[in-house]
C-alpha positions in Angstrom: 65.4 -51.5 -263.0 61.6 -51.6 -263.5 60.4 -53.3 -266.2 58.8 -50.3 -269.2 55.3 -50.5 -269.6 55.2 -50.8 -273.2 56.9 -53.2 -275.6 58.8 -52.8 -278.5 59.7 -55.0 -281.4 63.2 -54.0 -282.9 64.1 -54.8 -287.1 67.5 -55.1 -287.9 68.1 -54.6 -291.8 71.3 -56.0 -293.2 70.8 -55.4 -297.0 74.2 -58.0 -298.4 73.1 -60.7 -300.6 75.9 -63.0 -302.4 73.4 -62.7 -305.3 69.7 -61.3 -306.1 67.0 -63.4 -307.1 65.1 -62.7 -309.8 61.9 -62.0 -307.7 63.2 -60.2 -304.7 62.2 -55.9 -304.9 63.7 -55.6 -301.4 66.6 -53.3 -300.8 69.4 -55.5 -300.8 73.0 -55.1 -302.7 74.5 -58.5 -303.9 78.4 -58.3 -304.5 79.1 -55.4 -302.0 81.5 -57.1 -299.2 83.8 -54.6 -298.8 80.6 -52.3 -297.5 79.7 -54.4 -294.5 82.3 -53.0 -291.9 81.2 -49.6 -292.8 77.4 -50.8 -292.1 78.0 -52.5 -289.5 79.5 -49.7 -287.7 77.1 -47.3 -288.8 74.5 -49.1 -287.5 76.0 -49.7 -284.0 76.2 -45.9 -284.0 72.6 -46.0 -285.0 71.5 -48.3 -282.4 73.3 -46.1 -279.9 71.8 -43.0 -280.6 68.3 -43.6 -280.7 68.6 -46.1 -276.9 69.9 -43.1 -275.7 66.8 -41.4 -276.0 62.8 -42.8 -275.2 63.4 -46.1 -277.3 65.5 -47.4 -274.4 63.9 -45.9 -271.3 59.7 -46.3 -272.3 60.1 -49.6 -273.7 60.7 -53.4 -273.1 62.3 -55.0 -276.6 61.0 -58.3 -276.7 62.1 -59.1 -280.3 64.6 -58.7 -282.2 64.3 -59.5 -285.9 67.3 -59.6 -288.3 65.9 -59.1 -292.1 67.1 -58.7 -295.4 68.9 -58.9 -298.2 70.6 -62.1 -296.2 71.9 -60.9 -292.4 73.6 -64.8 -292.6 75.9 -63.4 -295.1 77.1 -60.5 -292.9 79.3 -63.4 -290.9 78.9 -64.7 -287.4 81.4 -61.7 -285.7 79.5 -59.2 -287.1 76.0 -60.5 -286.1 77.5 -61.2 -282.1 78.7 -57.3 -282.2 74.8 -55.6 -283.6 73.4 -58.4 -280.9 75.3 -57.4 -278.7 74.8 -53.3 -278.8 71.3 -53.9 -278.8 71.3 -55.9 -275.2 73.8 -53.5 -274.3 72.0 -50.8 -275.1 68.1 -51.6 -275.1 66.4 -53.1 -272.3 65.9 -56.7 -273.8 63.6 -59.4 -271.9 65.1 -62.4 -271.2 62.6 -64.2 -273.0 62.8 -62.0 -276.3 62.2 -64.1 -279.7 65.9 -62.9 -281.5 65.5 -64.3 -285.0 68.1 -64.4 -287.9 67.4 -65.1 -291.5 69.4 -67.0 -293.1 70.4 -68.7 -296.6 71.2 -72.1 -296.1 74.7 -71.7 -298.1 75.9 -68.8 -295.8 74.9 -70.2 -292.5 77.9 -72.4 -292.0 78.4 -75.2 -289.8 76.9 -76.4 -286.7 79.9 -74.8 -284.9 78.8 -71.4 -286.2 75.1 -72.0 -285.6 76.5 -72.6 -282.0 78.4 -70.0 -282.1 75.1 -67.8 -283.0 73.0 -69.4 -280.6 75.1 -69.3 -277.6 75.3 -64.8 -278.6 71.7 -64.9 -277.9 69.6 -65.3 -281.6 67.3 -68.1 -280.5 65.2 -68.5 -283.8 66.3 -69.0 -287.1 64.3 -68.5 -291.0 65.8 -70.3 -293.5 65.1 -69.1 -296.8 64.4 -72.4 -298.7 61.7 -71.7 -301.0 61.6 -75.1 -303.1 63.0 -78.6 -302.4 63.3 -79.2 -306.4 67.1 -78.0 -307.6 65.9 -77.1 -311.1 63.7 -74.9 -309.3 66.2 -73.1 -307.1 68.8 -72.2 -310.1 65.4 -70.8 -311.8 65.2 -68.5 -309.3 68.4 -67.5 -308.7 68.7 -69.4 -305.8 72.2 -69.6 -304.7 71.5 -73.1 -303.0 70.7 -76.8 -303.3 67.9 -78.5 -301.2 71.2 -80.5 -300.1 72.2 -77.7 -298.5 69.1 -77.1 -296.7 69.3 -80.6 -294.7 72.8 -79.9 -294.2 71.7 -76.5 -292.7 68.6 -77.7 -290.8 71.1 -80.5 -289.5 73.7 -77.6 -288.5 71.1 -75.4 -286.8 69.7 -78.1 -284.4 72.9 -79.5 -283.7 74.0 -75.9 -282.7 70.9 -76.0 -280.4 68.3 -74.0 -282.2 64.9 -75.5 -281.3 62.8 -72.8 -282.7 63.2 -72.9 -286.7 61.0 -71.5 -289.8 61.2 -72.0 -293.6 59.9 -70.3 -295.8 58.4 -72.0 -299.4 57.4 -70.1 -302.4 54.4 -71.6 -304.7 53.4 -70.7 -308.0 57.2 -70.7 -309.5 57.4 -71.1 -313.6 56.4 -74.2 -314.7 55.3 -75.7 -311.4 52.9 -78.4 -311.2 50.6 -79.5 -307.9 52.5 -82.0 -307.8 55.8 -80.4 -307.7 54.3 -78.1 -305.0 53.2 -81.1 -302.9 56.5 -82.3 -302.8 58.4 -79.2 -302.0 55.3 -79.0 -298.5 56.3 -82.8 -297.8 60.4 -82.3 -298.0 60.1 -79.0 -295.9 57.7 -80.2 -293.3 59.8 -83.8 -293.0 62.6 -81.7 -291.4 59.9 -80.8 -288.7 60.4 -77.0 -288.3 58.2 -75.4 -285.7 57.2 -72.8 -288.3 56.0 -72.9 -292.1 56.0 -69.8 -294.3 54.1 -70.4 -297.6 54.1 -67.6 -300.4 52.5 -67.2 -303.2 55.6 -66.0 -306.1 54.7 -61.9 -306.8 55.7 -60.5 -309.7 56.9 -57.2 -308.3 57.9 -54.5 -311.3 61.5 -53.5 -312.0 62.8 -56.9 -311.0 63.9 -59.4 -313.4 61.1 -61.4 -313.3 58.8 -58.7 -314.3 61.1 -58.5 -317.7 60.3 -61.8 -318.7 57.7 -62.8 -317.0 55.9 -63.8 -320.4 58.5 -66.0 -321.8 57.6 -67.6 -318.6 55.0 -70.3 -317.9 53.7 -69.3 -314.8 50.8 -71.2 -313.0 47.5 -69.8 -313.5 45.4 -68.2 -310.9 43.2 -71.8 -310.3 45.9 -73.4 -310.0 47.5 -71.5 -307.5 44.3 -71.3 -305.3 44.5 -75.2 -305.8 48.2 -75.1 -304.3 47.1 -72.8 -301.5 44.2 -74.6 -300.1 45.9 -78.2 -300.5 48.9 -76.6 -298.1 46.5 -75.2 -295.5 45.1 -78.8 -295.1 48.2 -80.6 -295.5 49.6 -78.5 -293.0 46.7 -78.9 -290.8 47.4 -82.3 -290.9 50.4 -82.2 -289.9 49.9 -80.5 -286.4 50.6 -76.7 -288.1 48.2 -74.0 -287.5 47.5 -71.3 -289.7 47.7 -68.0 -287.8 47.8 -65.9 -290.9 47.6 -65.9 -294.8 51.1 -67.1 -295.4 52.0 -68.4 -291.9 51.4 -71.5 -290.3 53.3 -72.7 -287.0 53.5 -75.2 -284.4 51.1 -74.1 -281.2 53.2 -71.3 -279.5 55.8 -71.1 -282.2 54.1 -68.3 -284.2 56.4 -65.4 -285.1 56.2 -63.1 -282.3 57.8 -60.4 -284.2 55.8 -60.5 -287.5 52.2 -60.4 -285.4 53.3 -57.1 -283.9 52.5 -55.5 -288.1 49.4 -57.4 -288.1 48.1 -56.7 -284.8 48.9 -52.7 -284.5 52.1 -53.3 -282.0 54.7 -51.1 -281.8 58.1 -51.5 -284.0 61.5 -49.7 -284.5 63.6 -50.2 -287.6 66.9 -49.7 -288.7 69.3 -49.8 -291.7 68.4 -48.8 -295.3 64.6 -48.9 -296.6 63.4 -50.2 -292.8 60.1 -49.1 -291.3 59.3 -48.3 -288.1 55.9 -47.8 -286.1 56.3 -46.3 -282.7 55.3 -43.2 -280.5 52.6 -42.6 -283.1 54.8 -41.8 -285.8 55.1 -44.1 -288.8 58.8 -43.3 -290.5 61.0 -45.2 -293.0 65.0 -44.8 -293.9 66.6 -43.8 -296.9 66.9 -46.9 -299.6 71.0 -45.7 -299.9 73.5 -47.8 -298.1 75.6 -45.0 -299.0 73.4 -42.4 -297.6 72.3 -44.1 -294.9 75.4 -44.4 -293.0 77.2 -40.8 -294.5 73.8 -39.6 -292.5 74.6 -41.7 -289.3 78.1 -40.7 -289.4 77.7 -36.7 -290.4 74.8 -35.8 -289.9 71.8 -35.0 -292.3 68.0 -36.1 -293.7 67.9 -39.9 -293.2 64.2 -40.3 -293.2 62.5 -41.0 -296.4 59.0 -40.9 -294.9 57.3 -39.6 -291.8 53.6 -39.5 -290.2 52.4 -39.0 -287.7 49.0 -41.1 -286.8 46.2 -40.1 -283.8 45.4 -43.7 -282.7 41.8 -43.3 -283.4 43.0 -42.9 -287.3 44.1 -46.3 -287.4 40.1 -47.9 -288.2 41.6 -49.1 -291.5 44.9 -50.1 -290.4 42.8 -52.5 -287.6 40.5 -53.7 -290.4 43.1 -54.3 -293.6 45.6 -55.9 -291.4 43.1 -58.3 -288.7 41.6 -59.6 -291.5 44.7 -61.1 -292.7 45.2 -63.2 -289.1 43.1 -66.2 -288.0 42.4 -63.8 -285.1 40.3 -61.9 -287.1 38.8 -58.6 -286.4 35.8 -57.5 -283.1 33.4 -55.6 -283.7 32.8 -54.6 -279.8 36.9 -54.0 -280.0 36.1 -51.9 -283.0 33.8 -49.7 -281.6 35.4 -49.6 -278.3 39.0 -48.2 -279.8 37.4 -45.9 -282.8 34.0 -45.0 -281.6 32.3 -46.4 -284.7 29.8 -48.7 -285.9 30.6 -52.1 -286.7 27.0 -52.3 -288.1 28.0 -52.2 -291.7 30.8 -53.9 -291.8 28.8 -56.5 -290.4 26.6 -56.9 -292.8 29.2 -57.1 -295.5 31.2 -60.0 -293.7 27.2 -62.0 -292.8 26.9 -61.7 -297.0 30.8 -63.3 -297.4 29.5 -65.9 -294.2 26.6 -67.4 -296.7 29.0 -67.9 -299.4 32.1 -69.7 -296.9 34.7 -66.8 -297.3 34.0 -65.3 -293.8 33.2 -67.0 -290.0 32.1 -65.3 -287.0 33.4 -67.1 -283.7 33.1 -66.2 -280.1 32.1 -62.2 -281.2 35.4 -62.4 -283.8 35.0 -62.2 -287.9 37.4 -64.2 -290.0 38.4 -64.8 -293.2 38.7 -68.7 -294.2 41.0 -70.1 -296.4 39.0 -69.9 -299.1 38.3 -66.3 -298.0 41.9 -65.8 -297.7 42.3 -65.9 -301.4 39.7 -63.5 -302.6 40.7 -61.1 -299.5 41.5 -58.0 -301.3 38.1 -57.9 -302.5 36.5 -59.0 -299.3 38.5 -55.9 -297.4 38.1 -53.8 -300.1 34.3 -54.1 -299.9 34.9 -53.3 -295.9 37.2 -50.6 -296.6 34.5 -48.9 -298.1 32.1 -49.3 -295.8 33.9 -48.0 -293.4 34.6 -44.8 -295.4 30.9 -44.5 -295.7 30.4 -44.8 -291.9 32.7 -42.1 -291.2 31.0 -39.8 -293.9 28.2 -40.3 -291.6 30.0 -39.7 -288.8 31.5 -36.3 -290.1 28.0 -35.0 -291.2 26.7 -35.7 -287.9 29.5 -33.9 -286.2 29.0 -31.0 -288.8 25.0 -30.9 -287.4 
């Protein structure tokens, strides 16, 4: 068969969770076992329906990206069977980055993480977040930093060779110091990929509730914690791709630069997004619903639009500026038939004062830039508005 012209990224939401953290505001549903055969068979309908149509035939899927909630949870069987409808169904490269997240209490042994490698998942993202115990329980963490050597250990013995932690900074009554360590612990079990977070108080979590009984690093402090890890890391042979992300060279997520750089994306399960054909859509946030929908019938779409590709300026903008990439202004112009002129001139003022760099005809945001980056893309967010005022009144002429 001839290989599609276009590629396709595919998310995979498996909303279980043994228990929620206090910080998470994704959908996810701890305690709710008895639902995952139900979901698990929706969703293979799911999967089924939507290859039969364009999704299989226009496009090449080359990755796969199980998200959550905790998809480790969901249990090794279950995992091989969605893995295996998708390669089934889609047309899957045979080089396609398949990652799992996982929790390193529900990963299992290095038999399992065989098990999971030899079905076809070839990169794993262990949710770590801090290598300090007292830490983990504050959180709601449902593991010990014990557990994430044993699971580290598990995963390479089962012959994963592409691996990613993630790392939260900026947790209650964390010091630089107890940052530094959690950076040194982590990146002494050599993963290919580093994830570095700053903690969000999102509202209607628990965190939000008592977020002032808490005493949570101060805004210096956490710029202090940020700019120490992008040098550390630098250090270290890790290369910071974008804001949060830092990898070994050629071990950046393939599947997350796909938001950041416009590419298109299909999601499925509960609360996922999806980018493809032009049309931007999102799923119910109802396990419930979701699969009565799949199975009956019915409205399973929360949100739908449907975006001209010249429409995406600020998408480009908001989301390049994010990357060490950075943003072109001849690209610019080229895709959306606008001036880069002003824009320009706002990232030449943020040049003078070290938050922006121009290389090789590309602007970008440096670390120190990275912190202060909703103001810096604000400012170019509304110069571009004013540029396409212009525009308008010159078509209206």
């Amino acid at each position: 068969m001839k290989k599609p012209p276009k590629s396709l990224g595919l998310y995979i939401h498996i909303p279980f969770c043994k228990s929620k953290c206090i910080y998470c505001d994704f959908y996810s549903l701890p305690r709710a076992e008895q639902q995952m055969d139900g979901y698990v068979s929706a969703l293979c309908r799911h999967l089924e329906e939507s290859a039969s149509g364009s999704l299989s035939s226009s496009y090449w899927v080359d990755t796969v990206y199980f998200g959550g909630g905790t998809p480790s949870y969901l249990g090794e069987k279950r995992l091989r069977l969605l893995l295996k409808t998708i390669r089934k169904r889609f047309q899957v490269s045979d080089s396609a980055e398949i990652t799992l997240e996982a929790n390193p209490d529900s990963l299992g042994g290095w038999r399992t993480a065989r098990a999971l490698r030899q079905a076809g998942f070839n990169r794993l993202s262990l949710g770590v977040q801090s290598a300090n115990n007292r830490e983990l329980r504050a959180l709601g963490r449902p593991h010990t930093f014990q557990q994430v050597e044993q699971a580290v250990e598990a995963a390479r013995q089962g012959g994963f060779d592409n691996l990613s932690l993630d790392l939260i900074y900026g947790l209650p009554g964390q010091s630089l110091a107890d940052w530094q360590r959690t950076v040194e612990k982590a990146a002494a079990l050599e993963p290919e990929h580093l994830s570095c977070y700053g903690l969000k108080v999102e509202e209607d979590t628990p965190l939000w509730r008592i977020q002032g009984a808490l005493d949570l690093p101060d805004e210096d402090l956490q710029a202090d914690m940020y700019l120490w890890t992008v040098d550390r890391l630098a250090q270290l042979g890790y290369g910071q791709y974008e804001i949060s992300n830092f990898a070994r060279p050629g071990r950046e997520s393939r599947h997350n630069l796909k938001y950041w750089t416009l590419e298109e994306y299909a999601g499925f399960g509960p609360g996922a997004h999806s980018d493809v054909g032009g049309v931007r859509y999102a799923f119910v946030r109802d396990l419930a619903a979701y699969c009565r929908c799949v199975e009956e019938g019915g409205e399973i779409l929360s949100e739908s639009e449907r975006i001209a590709p010249w429409d995406r300026d600020l998408e480009y903008l908001m989301l390049g500026l994010r990357t060490a990439r950075g943003i072109s202004g001849r690209e610019f112009e080229s895709r959306y038939r606008l001036s880069f002129e002003g824009i320009r001139t706002a990232l030449e003022r943020y040049q003078e004062t070290g938050y922006a760099l121009e290389t090789e005809g590309r602007w970008r945001l440096t670390p120190e830039g990275f912190l202060v980056s909703n103001l810096i893309i604000g400012e170019v967010l509304e110069v571009l508005a004013e540029e396409k005022q212009r525009r308008d009144a010159r078509v209206r002429r």
